[in-house]
N, C-alpha and C positions, 0 to 999 in steps of 0.2 A: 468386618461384618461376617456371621458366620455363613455360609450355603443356606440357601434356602432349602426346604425338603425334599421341591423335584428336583436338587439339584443330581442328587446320586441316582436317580433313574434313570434322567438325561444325560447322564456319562455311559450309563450302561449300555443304553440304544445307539449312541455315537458307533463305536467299535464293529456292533455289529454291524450295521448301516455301509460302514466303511468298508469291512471288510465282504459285503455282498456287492457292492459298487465295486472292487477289486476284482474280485472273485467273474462280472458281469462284464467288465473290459479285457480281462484274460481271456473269457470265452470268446467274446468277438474278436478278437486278436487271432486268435488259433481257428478260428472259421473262418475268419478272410483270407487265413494263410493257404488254407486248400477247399477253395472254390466248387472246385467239380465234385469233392465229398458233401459238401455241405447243402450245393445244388440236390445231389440224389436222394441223400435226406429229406430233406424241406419238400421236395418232390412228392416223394413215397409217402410221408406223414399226411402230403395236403390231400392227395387220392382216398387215403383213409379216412381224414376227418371230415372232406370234403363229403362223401360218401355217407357218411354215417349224419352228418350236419341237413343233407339233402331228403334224405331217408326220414328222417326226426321229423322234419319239417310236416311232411305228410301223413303219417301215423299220426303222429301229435295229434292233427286237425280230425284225423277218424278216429281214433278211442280214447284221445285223452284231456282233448281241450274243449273247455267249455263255452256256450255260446256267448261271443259279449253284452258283459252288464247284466248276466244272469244273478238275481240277487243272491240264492244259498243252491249252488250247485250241490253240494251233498247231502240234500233235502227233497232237493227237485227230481222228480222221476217222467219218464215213458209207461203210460197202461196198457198192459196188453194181457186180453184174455183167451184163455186156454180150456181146452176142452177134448176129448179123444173123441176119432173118428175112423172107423174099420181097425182098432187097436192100438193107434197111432196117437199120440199127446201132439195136436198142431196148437202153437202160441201165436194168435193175431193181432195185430198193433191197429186195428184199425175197428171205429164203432162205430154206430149209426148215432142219429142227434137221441133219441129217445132212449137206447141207453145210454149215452151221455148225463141225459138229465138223471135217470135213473139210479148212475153210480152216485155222482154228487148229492145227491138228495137223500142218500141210505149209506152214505161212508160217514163216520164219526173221524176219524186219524187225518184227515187233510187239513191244511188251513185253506188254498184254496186249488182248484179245478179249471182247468180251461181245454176245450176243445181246437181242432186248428186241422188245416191241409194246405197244401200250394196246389195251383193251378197256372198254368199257359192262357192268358186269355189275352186276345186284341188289347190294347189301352190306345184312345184317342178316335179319331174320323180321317176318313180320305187318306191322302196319301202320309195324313201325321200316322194313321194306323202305325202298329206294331206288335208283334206278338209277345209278352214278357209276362216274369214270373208276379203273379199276386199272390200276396198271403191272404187267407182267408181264415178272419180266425174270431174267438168268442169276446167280449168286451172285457172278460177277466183276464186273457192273456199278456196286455202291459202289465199287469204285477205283478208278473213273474222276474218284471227288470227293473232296475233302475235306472231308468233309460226316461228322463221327463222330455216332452217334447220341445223341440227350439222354439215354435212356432204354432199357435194355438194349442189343440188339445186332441185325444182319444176319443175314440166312441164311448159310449157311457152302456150298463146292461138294460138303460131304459131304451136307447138305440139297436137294442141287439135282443129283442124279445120275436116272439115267435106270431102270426104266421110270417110275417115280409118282414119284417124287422125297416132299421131305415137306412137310407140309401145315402150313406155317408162313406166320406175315402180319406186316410193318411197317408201323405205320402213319403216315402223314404228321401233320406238327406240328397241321395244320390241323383234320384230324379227329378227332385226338387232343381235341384241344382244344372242339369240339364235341359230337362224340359221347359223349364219357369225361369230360368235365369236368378234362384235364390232369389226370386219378389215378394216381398214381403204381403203383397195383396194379394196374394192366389188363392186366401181361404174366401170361402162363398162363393168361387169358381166351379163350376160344371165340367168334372170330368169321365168319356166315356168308358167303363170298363166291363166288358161286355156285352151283354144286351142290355146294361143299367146304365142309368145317365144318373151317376154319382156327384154331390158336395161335396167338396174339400174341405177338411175344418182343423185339419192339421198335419205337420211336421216332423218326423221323426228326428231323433237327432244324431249326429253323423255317425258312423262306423255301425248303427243300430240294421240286425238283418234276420231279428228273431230267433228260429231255428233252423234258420238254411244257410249259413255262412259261405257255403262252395255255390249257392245261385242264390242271394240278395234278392228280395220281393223289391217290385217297383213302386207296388202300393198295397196296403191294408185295409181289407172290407169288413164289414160286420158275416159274422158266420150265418146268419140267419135270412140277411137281406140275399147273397148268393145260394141259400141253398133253396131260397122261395124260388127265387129264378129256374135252378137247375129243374128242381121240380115241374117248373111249368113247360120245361122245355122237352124234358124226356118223356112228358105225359104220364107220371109215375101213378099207378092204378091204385085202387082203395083206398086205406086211409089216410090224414095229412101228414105230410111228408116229416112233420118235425114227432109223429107218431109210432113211424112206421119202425118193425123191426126189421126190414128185408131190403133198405136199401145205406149199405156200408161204405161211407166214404170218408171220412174221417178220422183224427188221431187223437188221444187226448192225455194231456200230459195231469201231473197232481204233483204239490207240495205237501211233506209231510208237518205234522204240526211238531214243535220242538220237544224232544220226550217221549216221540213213538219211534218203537223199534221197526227195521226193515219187516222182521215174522209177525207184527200184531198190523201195521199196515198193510201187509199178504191175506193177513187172516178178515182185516175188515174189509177189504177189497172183496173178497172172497162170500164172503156173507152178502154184501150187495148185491152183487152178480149171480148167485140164485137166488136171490129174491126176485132180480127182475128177469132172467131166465123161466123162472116161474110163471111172469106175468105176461112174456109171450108166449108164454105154453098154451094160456085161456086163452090168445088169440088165436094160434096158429097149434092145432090138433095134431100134426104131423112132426111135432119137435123129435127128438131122439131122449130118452129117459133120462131126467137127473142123473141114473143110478150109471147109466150108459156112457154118457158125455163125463162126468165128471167135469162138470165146470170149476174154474176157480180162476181167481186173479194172479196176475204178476205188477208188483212194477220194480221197472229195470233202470239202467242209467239211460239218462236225459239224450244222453248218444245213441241212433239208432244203430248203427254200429255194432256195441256193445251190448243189445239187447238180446232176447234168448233167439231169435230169429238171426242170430251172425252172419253176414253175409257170407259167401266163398272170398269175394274180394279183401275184405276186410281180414278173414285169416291167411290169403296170401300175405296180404303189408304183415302182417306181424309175421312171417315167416322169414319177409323177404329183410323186414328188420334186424331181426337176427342175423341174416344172411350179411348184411352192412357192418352187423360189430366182428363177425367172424372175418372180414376183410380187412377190418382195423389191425384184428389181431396178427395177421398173417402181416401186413404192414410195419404194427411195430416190432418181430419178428425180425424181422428186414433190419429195422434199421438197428436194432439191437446188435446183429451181428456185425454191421457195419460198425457202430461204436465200439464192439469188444475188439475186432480185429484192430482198430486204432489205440485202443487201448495196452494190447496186447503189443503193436510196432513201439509204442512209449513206456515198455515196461524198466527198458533200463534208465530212462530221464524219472521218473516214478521213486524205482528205488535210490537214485541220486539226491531225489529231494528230500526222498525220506532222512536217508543217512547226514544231511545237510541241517538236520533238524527241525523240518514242516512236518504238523501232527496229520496226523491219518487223517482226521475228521475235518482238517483244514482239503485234504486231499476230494476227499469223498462230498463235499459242498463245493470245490469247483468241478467236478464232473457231474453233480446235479446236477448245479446252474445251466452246465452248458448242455445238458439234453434237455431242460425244462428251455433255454432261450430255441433250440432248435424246436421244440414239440409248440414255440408261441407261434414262429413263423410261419410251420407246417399248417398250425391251425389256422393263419391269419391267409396262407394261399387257399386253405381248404374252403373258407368261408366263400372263395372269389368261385371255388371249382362247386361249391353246393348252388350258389345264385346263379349261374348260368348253365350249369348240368343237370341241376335242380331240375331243370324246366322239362325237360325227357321224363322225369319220375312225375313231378305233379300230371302232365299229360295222359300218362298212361293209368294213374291211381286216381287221381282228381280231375279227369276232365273236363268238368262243369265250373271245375275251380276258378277263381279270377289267377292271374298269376300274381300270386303271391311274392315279395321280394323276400329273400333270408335276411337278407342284411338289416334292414329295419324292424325285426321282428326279435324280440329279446329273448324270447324261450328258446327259439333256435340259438342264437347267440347265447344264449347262458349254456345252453348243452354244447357246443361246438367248443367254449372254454374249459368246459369241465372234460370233452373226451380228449382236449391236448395238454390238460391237464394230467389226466391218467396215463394217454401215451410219452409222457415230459417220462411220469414216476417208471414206466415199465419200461423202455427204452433205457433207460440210465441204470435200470439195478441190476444188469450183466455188467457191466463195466465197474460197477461200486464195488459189487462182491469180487470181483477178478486183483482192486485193488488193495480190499479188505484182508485177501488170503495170498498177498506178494509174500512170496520168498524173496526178505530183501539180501541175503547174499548172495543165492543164485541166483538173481535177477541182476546183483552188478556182474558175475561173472559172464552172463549169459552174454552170447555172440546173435547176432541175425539169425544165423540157421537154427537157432535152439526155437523150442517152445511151439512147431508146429502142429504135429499131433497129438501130443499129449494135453497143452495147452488149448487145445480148440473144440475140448466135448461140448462145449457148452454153444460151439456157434453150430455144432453137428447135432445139435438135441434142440433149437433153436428152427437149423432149417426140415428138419424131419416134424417139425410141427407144422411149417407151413406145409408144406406137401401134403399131411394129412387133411388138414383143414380144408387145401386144393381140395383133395378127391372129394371131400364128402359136399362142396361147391357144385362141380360138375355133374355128380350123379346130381342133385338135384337139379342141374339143368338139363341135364338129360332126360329125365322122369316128364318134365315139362313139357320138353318140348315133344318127346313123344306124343303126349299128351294132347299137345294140340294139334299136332298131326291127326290124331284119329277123330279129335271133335272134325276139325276140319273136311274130316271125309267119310262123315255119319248122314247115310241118305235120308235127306229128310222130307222126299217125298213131292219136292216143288226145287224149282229152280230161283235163285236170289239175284245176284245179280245183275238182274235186268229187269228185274221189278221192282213198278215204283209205287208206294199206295196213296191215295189220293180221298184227304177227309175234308166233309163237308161242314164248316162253321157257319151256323146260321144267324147267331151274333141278335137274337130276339125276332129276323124276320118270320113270321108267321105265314104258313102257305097252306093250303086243304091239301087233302090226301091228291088229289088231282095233279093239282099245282107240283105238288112234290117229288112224285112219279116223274110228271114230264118234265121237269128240272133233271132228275138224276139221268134221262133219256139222253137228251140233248145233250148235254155231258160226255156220255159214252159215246155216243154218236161224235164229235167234236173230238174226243182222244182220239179215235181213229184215222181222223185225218191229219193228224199230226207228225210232219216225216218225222222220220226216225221210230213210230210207234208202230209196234207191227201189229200186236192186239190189245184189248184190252174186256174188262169185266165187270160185274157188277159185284157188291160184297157188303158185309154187316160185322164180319167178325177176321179177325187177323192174326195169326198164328205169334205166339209169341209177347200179344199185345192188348187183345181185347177176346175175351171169350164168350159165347151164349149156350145155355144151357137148359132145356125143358124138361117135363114130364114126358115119358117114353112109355106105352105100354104094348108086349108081348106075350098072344096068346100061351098058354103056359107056364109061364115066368110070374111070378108072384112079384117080385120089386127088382125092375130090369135097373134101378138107381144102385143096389147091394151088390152089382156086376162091378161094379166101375163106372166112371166120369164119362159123359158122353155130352161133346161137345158138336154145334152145330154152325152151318156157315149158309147165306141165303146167297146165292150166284143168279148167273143168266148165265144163256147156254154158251156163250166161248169160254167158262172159267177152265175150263180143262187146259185147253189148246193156251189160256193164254200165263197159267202159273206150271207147264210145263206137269200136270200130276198124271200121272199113266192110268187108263180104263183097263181093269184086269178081266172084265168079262159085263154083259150088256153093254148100255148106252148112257152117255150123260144128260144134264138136262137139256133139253128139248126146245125149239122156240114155240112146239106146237104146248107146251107143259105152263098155262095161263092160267089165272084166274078162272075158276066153273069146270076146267077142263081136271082129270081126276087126279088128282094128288099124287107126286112121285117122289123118289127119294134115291140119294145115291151114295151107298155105307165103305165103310174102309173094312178091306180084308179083314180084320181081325175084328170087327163088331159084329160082322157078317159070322164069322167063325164062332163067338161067345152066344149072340143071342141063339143059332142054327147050327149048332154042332154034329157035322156030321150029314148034312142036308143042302138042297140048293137054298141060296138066299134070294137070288131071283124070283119075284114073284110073291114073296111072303110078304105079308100086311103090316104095317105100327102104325098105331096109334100116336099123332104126336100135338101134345099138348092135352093130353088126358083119352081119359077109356072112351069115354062118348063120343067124341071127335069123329069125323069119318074116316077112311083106311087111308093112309098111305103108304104105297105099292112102292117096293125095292125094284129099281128099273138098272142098275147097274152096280157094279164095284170095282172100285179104285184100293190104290196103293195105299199103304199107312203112308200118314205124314207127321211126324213131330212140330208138335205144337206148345206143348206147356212143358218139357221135361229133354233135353239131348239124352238123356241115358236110354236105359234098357229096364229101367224099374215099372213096377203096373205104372207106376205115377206117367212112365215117361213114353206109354203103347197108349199111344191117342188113339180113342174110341171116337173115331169124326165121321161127321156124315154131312152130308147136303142136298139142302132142299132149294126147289124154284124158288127166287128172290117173288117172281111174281105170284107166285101163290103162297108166300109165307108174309114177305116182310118188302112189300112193292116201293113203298114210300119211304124207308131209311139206309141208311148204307151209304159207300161209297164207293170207289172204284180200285182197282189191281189196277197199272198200265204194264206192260211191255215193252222195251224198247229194241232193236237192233244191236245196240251193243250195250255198256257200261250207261245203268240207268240215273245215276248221280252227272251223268253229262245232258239228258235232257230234262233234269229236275225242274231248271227254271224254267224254259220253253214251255214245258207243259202246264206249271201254273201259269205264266201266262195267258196263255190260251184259254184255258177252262176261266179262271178268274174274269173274264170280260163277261163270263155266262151268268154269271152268281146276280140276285138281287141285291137292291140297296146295298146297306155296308155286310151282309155277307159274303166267306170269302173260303178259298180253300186252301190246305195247308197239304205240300207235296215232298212223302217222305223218302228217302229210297230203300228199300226192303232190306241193303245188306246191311243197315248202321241196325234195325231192330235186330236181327240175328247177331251182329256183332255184338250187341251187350251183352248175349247168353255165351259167348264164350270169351269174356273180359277177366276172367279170373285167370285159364288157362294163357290167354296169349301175356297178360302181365305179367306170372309166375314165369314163363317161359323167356320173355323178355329179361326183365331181370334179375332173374339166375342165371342167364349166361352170361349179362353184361361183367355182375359181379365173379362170374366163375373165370370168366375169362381174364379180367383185373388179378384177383388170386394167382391164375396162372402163370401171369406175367411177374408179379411179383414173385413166386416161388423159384422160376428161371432166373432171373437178376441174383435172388440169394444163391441159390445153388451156383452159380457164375461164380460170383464173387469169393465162397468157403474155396471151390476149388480154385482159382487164381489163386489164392490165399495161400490155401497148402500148398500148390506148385512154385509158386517164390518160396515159400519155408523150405523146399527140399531141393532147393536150386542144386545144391553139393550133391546129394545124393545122387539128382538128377544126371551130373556133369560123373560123377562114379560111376554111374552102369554103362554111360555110353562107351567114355575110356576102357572099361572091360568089352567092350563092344554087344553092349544091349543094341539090336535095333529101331529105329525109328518106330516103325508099328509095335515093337515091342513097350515102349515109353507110354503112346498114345493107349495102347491096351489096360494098363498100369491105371492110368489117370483116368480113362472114360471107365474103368471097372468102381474106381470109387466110386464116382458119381453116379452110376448107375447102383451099386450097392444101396444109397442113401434114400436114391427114387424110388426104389423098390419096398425099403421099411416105409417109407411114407406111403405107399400105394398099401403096401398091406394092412398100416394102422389105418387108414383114411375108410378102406374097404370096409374094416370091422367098424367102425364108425358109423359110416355109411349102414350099413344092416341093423343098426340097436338103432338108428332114429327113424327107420324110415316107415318104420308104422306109423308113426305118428302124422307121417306127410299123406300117408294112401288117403282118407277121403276127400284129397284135393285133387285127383288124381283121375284120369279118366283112360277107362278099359285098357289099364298098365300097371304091371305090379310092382309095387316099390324095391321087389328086390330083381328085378330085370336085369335076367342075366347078358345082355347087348349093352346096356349101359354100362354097365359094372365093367364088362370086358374094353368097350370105346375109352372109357376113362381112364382106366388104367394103361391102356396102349397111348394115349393121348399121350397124360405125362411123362412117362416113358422114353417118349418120341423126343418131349421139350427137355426133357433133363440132358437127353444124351446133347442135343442140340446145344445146349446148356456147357457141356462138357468137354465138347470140340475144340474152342478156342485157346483156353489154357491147356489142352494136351497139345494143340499144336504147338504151343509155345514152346512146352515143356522139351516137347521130341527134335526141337533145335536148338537146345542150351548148347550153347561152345562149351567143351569140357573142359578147354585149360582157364576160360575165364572163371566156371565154376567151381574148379578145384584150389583159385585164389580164391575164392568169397571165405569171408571170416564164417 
């Protein structure tokens, strides 16, 4: 009977089959035989991909993964509108409900629109209390997923209408699953989420987390039923709250319709946006001119990340990403040299096999296989060193993050395959080419001592790359950490800490002005007896975290707003004494400075200096909260303090001042504490305490002042962190090569070595010999690294803070660093070298 048709294809694949199976037992065979080589590979590779696998994982989640069950991620957008201000194009991601409505209502290009924010609020009573994330979002936003609920249903837009909307909750798979024990009868249940006493009426379904993936909502409210709340809580003035143009708390994302371009969805966006621009002009007389503002829309990627507002943090990760595959490279680097130096010991079994009649290309497929089996291994340790090392990076980039596993996550896993994939191919193609271009005669002629120098440019071009690549690592960790050195020691005017701030959640209990005063009294009053507290204050506004801002008016001064940003803060009289801010001349507030008694005020050097140039500010009048107001008298001045900005920009010369809590702002606020020492040690003590004070289910939440400054310099201490960790990895890597070329070349010139001595070279003469190499090689690397180093580092300066990316300290430290490791590097094989027995070396073949 004849073959079937697949039979000749099926012979075809045989063979090869056969011979990669071949090819894949020779490789294991020749790696078991030398253990300690194969260890420092597998090693070196898994630090790389490990590195780069850990790294992925992290970026991935901030610019390039989209939320789960997102239905048309390349559709769906972030809206954020834009407008100049003092000359300035500022893009805001954030809108009030009114235009909200307004865009949706006058955009043609969307299919649909949803509005949304996350909030911290209590969920539950009594001791089940807890503070956790709520989505708070519009009824249109489930169709932005595919995400149908396990368990009942959604709100609906008849649920999510304006003014209260209704008091409906979904809750997430997660907390379902916690709180409820997965009960199938929890919908029609009563549960509290903030001052609302919410129905349950459905189930998200598992892995479902909106747009927060790095903090998971516990539950999802109607955007309208909490914003009626909010409303009625902050006593938000004039018109209703789903009207208003002046109070912005919200984000609102849009799906484009299929067929619209990103520039005609700009451009409709754009048309909406003065129109209703316009329509708060007829409310509010004081707008800034169409022609002025230049309003217009953006929408960006669904990633806020990615949006025109980029965070610093988010351009570090992609810095430091780069910074991850630059360690790869120097990695495979490594072990490249290490395969060619072994390639290079096999060159006369090479040309034996050759001359033996094995083709080249049978040659050049077992020395793939076997850098591609070494680059699976490396990657399969790297995947172990990204899941547990990982966790240092997610921490410091994603702290909010859940911790995420690598290992059951496939996009890392598909990337951690493809970079030991690339390190399998760039590892193996110094040694292919080295067997590509045998001189099979001189290669049988050739003895051990042959093919040192000549033979080895390529592992000398090899490590003069990782060196390079070292220095331009280091300065950037250099740059960094400079960097954070100086944020670190930018006075900003108050002492951190030892302060704790202390906010009051009212959680819907309703109290009169009265009532609310002598609450916030008794409180203060109560901190102070607290050991460990030494003072403490009254407050409304927090540097770095909440700001208030009025109308200011200055005899002479035409619009004291066209000066700059002038932020205010309502105290009692120990806030001096107790946030540490220094009196540069008069007095602070007063306990005689009350209600009826005359209006005082107390300005920061430099408002003093803007509004009074040139004049005492003691004693001069403002007006504050309009012209008619009665005067309030400057009674002293204090030091700047940074508040919205660590630099040195207008943006970042706080124009602050402070008024009497009790004649501005009696009834709201909360408290500074003080402690004795480190204020994150009496954080709990003190809620406790205060917390027995609070009514019904209100309660207070006690922060410590240095975790709110630490988020303003989370870019610097990350960049700083992880450029050295990686700089320092490099380092080490670059020393092992550079180790290894010259061990290398000191066994190749073993004779030579054993001739000088017999002529009676000296010992220091041998070791001079060899550390001059090594040090030659360090030095092309320092000086290509250097020039390296100078062509990028504009590009790093505005991550950078009051440090110039070409800092001549850095540039000098790093180059003496490696320097230092090369020579260190170089030591060992000269010693070797400066005690070769010379009659042994003068028998070496």
């Amino acid at each position: 009977m004849p073959p079937s048709v697949d039979a000749a294809p099926g012979r075809s694949r045989a063979p090869l089959w056969d011979a990669f199976t071949q090819d894949l037992r020779y490789a294991v065979r020749g790696l078991k035989s030398r253990p300690g080589f194969t260890l420092a590979v597998v090693l070196t590779l898994a630090l790389g991909i490990g590195a780069n696998a850990a790294m992925f994982s992290v970026v991935d989640r901030l610019l390039f993964r989209p939320p789960p069950f997102l239905r048309d991620p390349a559709l769906t957008h972030r809206v954020y509108l834009a407008r100049n201000y003092r000359g300035k194009e500022f893009a805001g991601g954030s809108v009030q409900y009114a235009r909200y409505r307004d865009l949706t209502a006058w955009t043609h290009s969307f299919a649909r629109t949803a509005e949304f924010t996350a909030r911290q609020l209590a969920i539950g009573v009594g001791s089940e209390s807890r503070e956790m994330q709520v989505g708070v979002v519009s009824a249109s936003f489930f169709g932005f997923f595919d995400a149908p609920p396990v368990l009942g249903r959604y709100f609906t837009t008849a649920e999510d209408t304006t003014p209260t909307g209704a008091a409906v909750a979904v809750l997430s798979y997660g907390y379902w699953q916690t709180a409820y024990g997965a009960r199938r009868d929890v919908l029609g249940k009563s549960l509290q989420v903030g001052a609302t006493l919410y129905t349950i009426i459905g189930v998200a379904p598992r892995g479902f987390v909106g747009l927060w993936p790095d903090q998971p909502p516990a539950v999802f409210v109607p955007i309208t039923a909490y914003g009626a709340e909010m409303a009625a809580a902050i006593h938000l003035p004039g018109e209703a709250w789903y009207g208003t143009y002046h109070w912005t708390w919200a984000s609102m994302i849009a799906a484009r319709k299929p067929g619209v371009s990103l520039a005609a969805a700009n451009a409709d966006l754009t048309s909406a946006y003065l129109r209703s621009y316009n329509a708060q002009g007829d409310i509010d007389h004081g707008m800034t001119p169409v022609a002025i503002a230049k309003p217009h829309g953006i929408v960006a990627s669904i990633l806020s990340e990615r949006g025109p507002n980029e965070s610093s943090e988010a351009k570090v990760a992609t810095w430091i990403g780069g910074v991850a595959l630059v360690v790869l490279l120097i990695a495979c680097a490594n072990v490249a040299n290490l395969l060619l130096a072994r390639a290079l010991r096999r060159r006369r079994e090479i040309a034996v096999r050759i001359a033996l009649g094995v083709g080249r290309a049978r040659l050049l497929s077992q020395l793939f296989t076997e850098s591609l089996l070494l680059a699976a291994l490396g990657g399969g340790a790297g995947l172990v060193v990204a899941q547990f090392g990982g966790r240092v990076l997610r921490a410091e980039l994603l702290p909010n993050a859940a911790d995420a596993t690598v290992l059951s996550d496939p996009r890392t896993l598909l990337f951690a395959g493809v970079a030991a994939l690339a390190a399998g191919f760039l590892t193996g193609l110094a040694p292919v080419l080295r067997v590509r271009r045998a001189d099979l005669t001189g290669d049988l002629k050739a003895g051990a001592r042959e093919g040192g120098v000549v033979r080895s440019r390529t592992r000398v071009a090899l490590l003069v790359l990782q060196g390079t690549l070292s220095v331009v690592l280091l300065v950037g960790a250099g740059l960094f950490v400079r960097s954070l050195r100086n944020v670190r020691t930018v006075p900003l005017g108050y002492d951190v800490d030892p302060i704790l701030i202390v906010d009051l959640q009212m959680r819907g209990v309703n109290l009169d002005s009265a009532a609310s005063v002598a609450l916030r009294d008794r409180l203060l009053e109560e901190a102070r007896t607290i050991p460990g507290v030494v003072q403490a204050s009254r407050q409304v506004t927090v540097p770095f975290w909440s700001m208030w801002n009025t109308d200011l008016h200055v005899a002479g001064i035409d619009s004291v707003q066209q000066l700059g940003e002038f932020d205010l803060n309502a105290v009692s009289p120990s806030y001096f004494a107790t946030m540490g801010t220094r009196l540069l001349a008069g007095r602070g507030i007063a306990a005689s400075d009350v209600a009826g008694a005359p209006r005082v005020i107390v300005v920061g050097q430099s408002m003093a200096q803007v509004l009074w140039p040139g004049q005492q500010a003691l004693g001069q009048c403002i007006h504050v909260g309009g012209d008619t107001v009665p005067c309030t008298t400057v009674v002293g001045i204090a030091q700047d303090i940074k508040a919205q900005d660590l630099g040195n920009s207008e943006a970042g010369r706080s124009f602050y001042y402070y008024l009497s809590n009790a004649q501005f702002n009696p009834d709201g606020g909360g408290l500074f504490v003080r402690t004795a020492g480190p204020a994150a040690a009496a954080q709990e003590n003190v809620r406790r305490r205060l917390q027995a004070i609070m009514p019904g289910v209100s309660y207070v939440t006690v922060t410590p002042f240095a975790d709110i400054i630490g988020n303003q310099t989370q870019s610097w201490r990350m960049g700083a962190t992880m450029f050295t960790v990686f700089g320092v990895l490099a380092l080490a890597l670059a020393a092992i090569g550079l180790y290894g070329v010259i061990a290398y070349n000191v066994a190749q010139r073993t004779q030579e070595m054993g001739v000088r001595i017999a002529l009676g070279a000296q010992a220091r003469d041998v070791v001079q010999l060899v550390l001059r190499e090594g040090m030659k090689l360090a030095l092309v690397g320092v000086a290509l690294g250097t020039v390296v180093a100078l062509a990028v580092s504009r590009f790093v300066k505005p991550l950078l803070f009051q440090v110039s990316p070409r800092d001549p300290l850095v540039f000098v430290s790093v180059a003496a660093v490696l320097l230092a490791v090369a020579a260190l590097a170089s030591v060992v094989p000269a010693r070797r070298a400066a005690h070769v027995d010379p009659m042994k070396a003068l028998r070496t073949e």
